[in-house]
Residue, then its C-alpha position, 0 to 999 in steps of 0.5 A: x829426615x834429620x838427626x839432632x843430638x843434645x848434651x844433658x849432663x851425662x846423657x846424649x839425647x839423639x831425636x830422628x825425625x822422618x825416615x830412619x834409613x841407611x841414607x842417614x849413616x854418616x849423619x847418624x854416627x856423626x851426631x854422637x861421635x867423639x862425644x866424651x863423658x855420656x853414660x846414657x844414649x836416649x833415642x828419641x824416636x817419636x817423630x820417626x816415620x818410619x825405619x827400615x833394616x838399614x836404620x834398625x842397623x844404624x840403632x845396633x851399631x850404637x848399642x854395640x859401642x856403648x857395651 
């Protein structure tokens, strides 16, 4: 399981690979967290194994701050 985000002008490109799961929460959140200036989170979940409740949760809680 990792979480690598990457700065591409004004978007945030957030990559999980393997299991997207509660175990994941503070590095989820840390991976975008006091970034400045982005206008689009692209989540790239194309190496993503498989998700549970908890991580479908943590993809919530990201759409929440950005509304």
């Amino acid at each position: 399981m990792s979480v690598k985000a990457t700065k591409k002008d004004d978007s945030l490109v957030i990559e999980i690979t393997g299991t997207l799961n509660g175990q994941l929460q503070s590095t989820f959140r840390n991976s975008y967290k006091g970034i400045k200036d982005i206008k689009e989170y692209i989540i790239d979940l194309r190496l993503t194994e498989f998700a549970d409740s908890a991580g479908l949760g943590l993809l919530l809680a990201l759409y929440g701050i950005t509304k």
